[in-house]
C-alpha positions as a Markdown table, in Angstrom:
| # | Residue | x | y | z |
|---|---|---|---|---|
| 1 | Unk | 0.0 | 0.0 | 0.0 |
| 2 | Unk | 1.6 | 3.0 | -1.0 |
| 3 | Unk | 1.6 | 6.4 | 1.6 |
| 4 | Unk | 0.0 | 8.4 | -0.8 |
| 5 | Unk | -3.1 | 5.8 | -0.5 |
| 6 | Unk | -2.4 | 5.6 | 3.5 |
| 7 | Unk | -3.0 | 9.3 | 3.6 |
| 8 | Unk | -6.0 | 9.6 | 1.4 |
| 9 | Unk | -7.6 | 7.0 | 3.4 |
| 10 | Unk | -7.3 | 9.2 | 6.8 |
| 11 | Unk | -8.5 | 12.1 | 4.7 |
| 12 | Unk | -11.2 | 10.1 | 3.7 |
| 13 | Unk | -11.9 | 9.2 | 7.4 |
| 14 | Unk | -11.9 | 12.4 | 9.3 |
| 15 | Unk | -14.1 | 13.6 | 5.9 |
| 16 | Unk | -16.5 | 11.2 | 7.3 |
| 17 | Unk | -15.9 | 11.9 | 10.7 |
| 18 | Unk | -17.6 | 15.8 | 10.1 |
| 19 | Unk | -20.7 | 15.0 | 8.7 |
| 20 | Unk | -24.0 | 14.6 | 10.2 |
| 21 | Unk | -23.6 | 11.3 | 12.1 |
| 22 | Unk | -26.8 | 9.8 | 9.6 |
| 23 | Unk | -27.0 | 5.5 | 10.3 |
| 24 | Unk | -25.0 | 5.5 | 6.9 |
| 25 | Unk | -22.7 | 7.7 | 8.4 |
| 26 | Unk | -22.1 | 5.9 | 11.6 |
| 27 | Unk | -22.4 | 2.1 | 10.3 |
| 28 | Unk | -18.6 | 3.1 | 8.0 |
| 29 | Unk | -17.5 | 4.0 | 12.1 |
| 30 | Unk | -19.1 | 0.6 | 13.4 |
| 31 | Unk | -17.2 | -1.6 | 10.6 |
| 32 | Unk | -15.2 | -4.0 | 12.1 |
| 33 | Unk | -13.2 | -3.2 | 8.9 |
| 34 | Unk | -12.0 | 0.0 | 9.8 |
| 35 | Unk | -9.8 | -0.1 | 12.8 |
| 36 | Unk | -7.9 | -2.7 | 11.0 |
| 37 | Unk | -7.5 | -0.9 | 8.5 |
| 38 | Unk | -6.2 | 2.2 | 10.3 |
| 39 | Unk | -3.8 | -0.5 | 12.3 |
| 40 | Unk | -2.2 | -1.8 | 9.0 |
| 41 | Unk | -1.4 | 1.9 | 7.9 |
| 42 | Unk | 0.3 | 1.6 | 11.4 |
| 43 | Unk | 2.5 | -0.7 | 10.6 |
| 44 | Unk | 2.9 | -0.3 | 6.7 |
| 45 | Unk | 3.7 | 3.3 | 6.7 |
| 46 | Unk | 6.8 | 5.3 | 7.3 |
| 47 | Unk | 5.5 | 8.9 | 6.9 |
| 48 | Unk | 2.3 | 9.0 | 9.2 |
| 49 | Unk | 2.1 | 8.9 | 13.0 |
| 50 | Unk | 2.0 | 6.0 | 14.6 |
| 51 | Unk | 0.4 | 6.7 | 17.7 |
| 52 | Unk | -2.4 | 8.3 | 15.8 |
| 53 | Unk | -3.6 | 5.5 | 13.9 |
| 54 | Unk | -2.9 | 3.3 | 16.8 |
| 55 | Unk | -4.9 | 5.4 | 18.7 |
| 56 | Unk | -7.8 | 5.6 | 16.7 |
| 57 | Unk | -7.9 | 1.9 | 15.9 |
| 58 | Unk | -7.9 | 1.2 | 19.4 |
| 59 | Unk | -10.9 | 3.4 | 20.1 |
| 60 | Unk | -13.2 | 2.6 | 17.3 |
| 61 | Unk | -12.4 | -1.3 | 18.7 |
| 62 | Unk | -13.8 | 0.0 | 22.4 |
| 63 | Unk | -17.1 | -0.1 | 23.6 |
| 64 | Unk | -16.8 | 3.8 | 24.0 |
| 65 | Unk | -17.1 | 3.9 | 20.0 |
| 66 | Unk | -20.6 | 5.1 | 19.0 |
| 67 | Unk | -22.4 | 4.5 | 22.4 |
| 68 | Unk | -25.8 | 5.4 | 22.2 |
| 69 | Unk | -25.9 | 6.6 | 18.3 |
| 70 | Unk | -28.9 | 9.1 | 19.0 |
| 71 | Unk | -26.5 | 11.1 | 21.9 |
| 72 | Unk | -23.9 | 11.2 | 18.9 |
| 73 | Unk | -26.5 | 13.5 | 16.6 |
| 74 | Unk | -27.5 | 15.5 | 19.8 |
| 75 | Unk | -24.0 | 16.6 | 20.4 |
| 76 | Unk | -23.4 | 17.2 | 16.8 |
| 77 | Unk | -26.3 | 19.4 | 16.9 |
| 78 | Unk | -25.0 | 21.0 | 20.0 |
| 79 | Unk | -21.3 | 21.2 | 19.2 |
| 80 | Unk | -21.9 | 22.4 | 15.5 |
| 81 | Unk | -25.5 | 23.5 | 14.9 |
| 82 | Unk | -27.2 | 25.2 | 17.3 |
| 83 | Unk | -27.2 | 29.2 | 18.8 |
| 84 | Unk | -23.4 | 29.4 | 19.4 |
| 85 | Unk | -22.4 | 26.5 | 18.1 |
| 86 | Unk | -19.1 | 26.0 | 16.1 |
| 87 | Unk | -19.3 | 26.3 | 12.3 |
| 88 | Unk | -18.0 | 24.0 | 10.3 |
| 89 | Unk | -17.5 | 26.6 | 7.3 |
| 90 | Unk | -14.1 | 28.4 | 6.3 |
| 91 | Unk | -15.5 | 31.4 | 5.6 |
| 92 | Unk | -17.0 | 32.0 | 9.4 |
| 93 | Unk | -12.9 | 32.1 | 10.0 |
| 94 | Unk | -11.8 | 34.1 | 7.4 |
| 95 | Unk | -13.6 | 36.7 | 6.1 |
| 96 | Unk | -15.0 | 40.2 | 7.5 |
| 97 | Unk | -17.3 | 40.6 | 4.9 |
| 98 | Unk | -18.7 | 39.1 | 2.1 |
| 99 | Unk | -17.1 | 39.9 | -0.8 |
| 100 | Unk | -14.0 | 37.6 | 1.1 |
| 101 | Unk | -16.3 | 35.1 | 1.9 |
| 102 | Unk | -17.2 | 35.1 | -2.1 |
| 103 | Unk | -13.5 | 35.1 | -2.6 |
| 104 | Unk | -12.4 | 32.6 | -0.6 |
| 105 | Unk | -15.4 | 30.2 | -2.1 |
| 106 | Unk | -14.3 | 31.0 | -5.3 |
| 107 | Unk | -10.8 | 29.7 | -4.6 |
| 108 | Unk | -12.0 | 26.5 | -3.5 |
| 109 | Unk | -14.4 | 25.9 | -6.3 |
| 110 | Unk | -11.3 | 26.9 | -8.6 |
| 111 | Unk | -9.5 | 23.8 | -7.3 |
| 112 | Unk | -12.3 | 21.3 | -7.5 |
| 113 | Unk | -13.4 | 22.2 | -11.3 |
| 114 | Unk | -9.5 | 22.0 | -12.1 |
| 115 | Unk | -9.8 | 18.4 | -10.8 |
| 116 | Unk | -12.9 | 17.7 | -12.5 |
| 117 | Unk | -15.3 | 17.6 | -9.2 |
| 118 | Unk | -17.9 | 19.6 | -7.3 |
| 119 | Unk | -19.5 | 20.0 | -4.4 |
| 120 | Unk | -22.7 | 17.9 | -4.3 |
| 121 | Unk | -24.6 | 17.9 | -1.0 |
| 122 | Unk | -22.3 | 20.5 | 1.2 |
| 123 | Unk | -20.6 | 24.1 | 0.9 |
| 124 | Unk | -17.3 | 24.3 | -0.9 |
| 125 | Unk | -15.8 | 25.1 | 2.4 |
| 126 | Unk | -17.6 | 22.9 | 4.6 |
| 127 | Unk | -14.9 | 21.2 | 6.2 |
| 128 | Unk | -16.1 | 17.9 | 5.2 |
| 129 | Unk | -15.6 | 18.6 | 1.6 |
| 130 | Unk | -12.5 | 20.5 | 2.0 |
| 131 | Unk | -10.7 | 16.9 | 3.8 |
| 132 | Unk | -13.0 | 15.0 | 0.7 |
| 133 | Unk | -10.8 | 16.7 | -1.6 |
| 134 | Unk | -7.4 | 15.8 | 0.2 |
| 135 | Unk | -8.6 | 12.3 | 0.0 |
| 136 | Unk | -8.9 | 12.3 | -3.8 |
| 137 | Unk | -5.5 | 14.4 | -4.5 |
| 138 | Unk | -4.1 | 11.7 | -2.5 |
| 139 | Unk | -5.5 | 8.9 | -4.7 |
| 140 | Unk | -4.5 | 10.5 | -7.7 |
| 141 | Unk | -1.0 | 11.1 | -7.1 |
| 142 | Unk | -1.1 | 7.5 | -6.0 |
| 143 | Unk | -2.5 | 6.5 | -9.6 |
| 144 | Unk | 0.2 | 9.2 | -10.9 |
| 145 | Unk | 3.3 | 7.7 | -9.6 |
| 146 | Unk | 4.7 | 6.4 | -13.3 |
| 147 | Unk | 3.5 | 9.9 | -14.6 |
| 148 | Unk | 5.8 | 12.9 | -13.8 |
| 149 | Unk | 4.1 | 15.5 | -15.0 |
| 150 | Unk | 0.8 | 14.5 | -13.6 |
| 151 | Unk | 2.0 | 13.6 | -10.3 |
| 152 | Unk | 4.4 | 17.7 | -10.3 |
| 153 | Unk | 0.6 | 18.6 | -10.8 |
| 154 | Unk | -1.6 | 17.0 | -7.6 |
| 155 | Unk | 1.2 | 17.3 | -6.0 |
| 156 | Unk | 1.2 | 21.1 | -6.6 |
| 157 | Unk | -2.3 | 20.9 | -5.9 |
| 158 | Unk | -1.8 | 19.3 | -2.5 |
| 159 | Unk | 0.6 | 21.3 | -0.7 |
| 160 | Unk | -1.7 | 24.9 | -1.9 |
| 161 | Unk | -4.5 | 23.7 | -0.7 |
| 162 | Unk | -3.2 | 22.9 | 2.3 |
| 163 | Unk | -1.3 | 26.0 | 2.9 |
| 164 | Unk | -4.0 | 28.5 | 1.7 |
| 165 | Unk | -7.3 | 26.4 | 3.4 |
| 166 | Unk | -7.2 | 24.0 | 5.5 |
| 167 | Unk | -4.0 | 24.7 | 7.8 |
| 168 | Unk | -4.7 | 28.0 | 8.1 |
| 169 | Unk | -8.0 | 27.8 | 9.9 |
| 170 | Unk | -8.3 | 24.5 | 10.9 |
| 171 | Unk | -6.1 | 25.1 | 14.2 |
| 172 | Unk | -8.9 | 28.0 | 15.2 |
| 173 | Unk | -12.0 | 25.6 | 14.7 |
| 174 | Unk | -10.2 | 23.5 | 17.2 |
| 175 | Unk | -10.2 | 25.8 | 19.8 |
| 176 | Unk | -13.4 | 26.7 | 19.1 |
| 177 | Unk | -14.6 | 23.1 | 19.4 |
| 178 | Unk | -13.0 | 22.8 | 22.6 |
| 179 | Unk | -14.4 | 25.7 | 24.0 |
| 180 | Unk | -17.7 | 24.6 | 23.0 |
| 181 | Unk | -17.3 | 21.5 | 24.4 |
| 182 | Unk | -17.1 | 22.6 | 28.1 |
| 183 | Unk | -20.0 | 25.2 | 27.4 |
| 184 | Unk | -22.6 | 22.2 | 26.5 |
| 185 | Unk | -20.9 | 19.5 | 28.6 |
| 186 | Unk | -19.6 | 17.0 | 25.7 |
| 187 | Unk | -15.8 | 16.6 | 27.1 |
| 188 | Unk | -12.9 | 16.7 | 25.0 |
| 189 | Unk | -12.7 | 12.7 | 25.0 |
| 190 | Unk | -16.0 | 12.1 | 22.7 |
| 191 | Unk | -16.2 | 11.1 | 19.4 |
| 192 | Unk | -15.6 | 14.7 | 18.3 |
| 193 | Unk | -13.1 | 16.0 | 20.3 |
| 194 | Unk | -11.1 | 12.8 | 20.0 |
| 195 | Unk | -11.3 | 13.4 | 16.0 |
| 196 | Unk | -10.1 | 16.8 | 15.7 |
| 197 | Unk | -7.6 | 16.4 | 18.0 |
| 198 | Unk | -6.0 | 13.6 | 15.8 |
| 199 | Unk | -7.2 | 15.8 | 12.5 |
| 200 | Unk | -4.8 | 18.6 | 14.1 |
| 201 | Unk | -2.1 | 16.0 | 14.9 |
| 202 | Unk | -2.6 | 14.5 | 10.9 |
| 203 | Unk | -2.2 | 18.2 | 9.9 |
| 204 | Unk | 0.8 | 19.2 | 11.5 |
| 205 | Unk | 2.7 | 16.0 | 10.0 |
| 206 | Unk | 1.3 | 17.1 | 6.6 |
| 207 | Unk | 2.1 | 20.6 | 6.6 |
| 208 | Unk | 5.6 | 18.8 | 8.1 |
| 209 | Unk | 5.7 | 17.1 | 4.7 |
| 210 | Unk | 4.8 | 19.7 | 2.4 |
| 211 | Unk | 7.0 | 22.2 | 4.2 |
| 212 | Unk | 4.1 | 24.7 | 4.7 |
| 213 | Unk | 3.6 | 26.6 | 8.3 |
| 214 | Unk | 0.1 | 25.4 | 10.1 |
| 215 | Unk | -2.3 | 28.1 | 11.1 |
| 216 | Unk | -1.5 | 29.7 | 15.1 |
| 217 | Unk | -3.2 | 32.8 | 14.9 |
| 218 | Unk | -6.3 | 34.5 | 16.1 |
| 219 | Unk | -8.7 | 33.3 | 13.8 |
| 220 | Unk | -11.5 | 32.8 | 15.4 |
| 221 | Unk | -15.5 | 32.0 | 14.0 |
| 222 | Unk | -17.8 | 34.8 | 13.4 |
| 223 | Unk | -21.6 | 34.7 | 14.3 |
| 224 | Unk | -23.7 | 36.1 | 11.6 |
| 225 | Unk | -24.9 | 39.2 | 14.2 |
| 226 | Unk | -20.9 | 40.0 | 13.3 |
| 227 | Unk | -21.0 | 40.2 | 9.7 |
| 228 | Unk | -19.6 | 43.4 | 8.4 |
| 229 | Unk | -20.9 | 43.4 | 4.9 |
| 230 | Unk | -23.1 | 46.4 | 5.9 |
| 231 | Unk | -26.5 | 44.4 | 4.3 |
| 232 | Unk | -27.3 | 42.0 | 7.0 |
| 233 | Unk | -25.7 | 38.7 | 4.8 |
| 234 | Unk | -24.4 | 35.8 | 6.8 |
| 235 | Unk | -21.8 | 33.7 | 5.0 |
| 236 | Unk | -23.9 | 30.6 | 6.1 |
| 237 | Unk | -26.2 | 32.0 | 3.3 |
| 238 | Unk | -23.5 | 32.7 | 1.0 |
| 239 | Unk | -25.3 | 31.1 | -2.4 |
| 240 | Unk | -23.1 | 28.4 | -3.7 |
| 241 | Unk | -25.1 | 25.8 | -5.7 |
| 242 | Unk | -26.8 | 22.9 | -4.2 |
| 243 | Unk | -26.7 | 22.6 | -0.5 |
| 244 | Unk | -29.5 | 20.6 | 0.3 |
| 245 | Unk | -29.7 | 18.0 | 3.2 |
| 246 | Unk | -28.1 | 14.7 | 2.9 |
| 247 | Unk | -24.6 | 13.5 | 3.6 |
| 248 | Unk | -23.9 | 10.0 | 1.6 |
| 249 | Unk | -21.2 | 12.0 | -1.1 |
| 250 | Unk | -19.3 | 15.2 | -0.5 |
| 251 | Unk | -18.6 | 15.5 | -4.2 |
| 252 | Unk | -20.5 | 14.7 | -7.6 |
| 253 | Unk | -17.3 | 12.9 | -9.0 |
| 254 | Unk | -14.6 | 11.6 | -7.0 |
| 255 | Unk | -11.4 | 9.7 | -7.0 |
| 256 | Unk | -11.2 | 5.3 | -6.0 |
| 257 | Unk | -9.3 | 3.8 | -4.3 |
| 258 | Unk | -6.3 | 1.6 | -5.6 |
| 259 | Unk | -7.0 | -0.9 | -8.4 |
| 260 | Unk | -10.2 | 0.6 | -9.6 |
| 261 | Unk | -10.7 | 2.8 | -13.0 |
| 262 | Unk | -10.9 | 6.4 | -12.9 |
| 263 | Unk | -14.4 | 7.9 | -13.4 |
């Protein structure tokens, strides 16, 4: 298994991991499958963290791992959706008003239409979709590897993306989770909190490996009753195609996994 699939996988997982807990949702956290999986990149890789995937192995093997699957959707709700709760959109991090939230969106969709993909069910910086994408560089400059020019290219694509989006405000939703956390009474050591944690961890050895510096300033969310923009717009309600409910795909087209044909 090469490291470029090894880190698409995680990608894909903590993708997962920030959606709506649906039964679909949780039964890909439930598979026996899964923790083994996570254990063989353990042991297979030389480029990823082996306490983290050790780590999360062991606790998607415990009886800890979903409990009661209803409480999982309640502190989702709490933790993400609800007054004060933590948005899960770059934009809330980044922008003052709303021609940077427009900017910032249009960045993101620029890299997803150069890679053929958009998003389907979620905002384009949703961070669920923004992780989606990592996962599908990853698998395509695992497919690239005999192709230098294609591979110069995700690879490009990789380490901006990273640098401009996700490690710059990924750090601040962190802190913003935990903080949360203590305000609704969901601990740092639930399902949540235990994945962003490791996301940060992932993070840091990526921006390690790409040799680009991981977000530690003040970013901080924005509630709408903040927005500058002088007409009352929240970048929750930014327009940006189709964001209607449902969860099973982040993207219309996507990258496979190893051995499969490109779509």
């Amino acid at each position: 298994m090469s490291e470029a699939s090894m880190r698409g996988g995680l990608y894909r997982v903590f993708s997962l991991a920030f959606l709506y807990p649906s039964p679909e949702v949780v039964d890909v956290f439930r598979d026996p499958e899964l923790p083994e999986v996570l254990a063989g990149f353990a042991t297979a890789s030389t480029s990823l963290e082996l306490a983290l995937v050790e780590e999360m192995a062991a606790y998607l093997r415990s009886a800890e791992f979903p409990g009661d699957i209803a409480r999982l959707g309640s502190t989702y709700h709490a933790l993400f959706h609800l007054e004060r709760g933590v948005p899960l959109y770059e934009a809330m991090y980044r922008g003052a008003h709303e021609f940077q939230w427009v900017e910032i969106l249009a960045d993101l969709n620029g890299f997803y239409r150069a890679f053929g993909m958009e998003p389907a069910r979620e905002r384009p910086d949703h961070l669920s979709v923004e992780l989606e994408f990592m996962y599908v560089l990853a698998l395509k400059e695992m497919r690239a590897r005999d192709d230098d020019e294609h591979l110069r290219v995700t690879q490009d694509a990789e380490r901006a993306f990273l640098r401009d989006h996700l490690a710059v405000w990924v750090p601040a939703l962190a802190r913003a989770v935990r903080r949360r956390a203590r305000e609704v009474g969901a601990g740092e050591g639930g399902f949540y909190g235990r994945m962003l944690a490791w996301l940060e961890r992932f993070l840091e050895r990526e921006c390690a490996r790409w040799g680009v510096p991981s977000g530690t300033g003040g970013l901080a969310p924005m509630s709408c009753d903040d927005a500058d923009d002088g007409g009352g717009t929240c970048p929750w309600s930014v327009s940006c195609g189709d964001v209607s409910a449902g969860y099973s795909r982040t993207f219309r087209q996507w990258a496979i996994p190893e051995g499969g044909a490109e779509p």
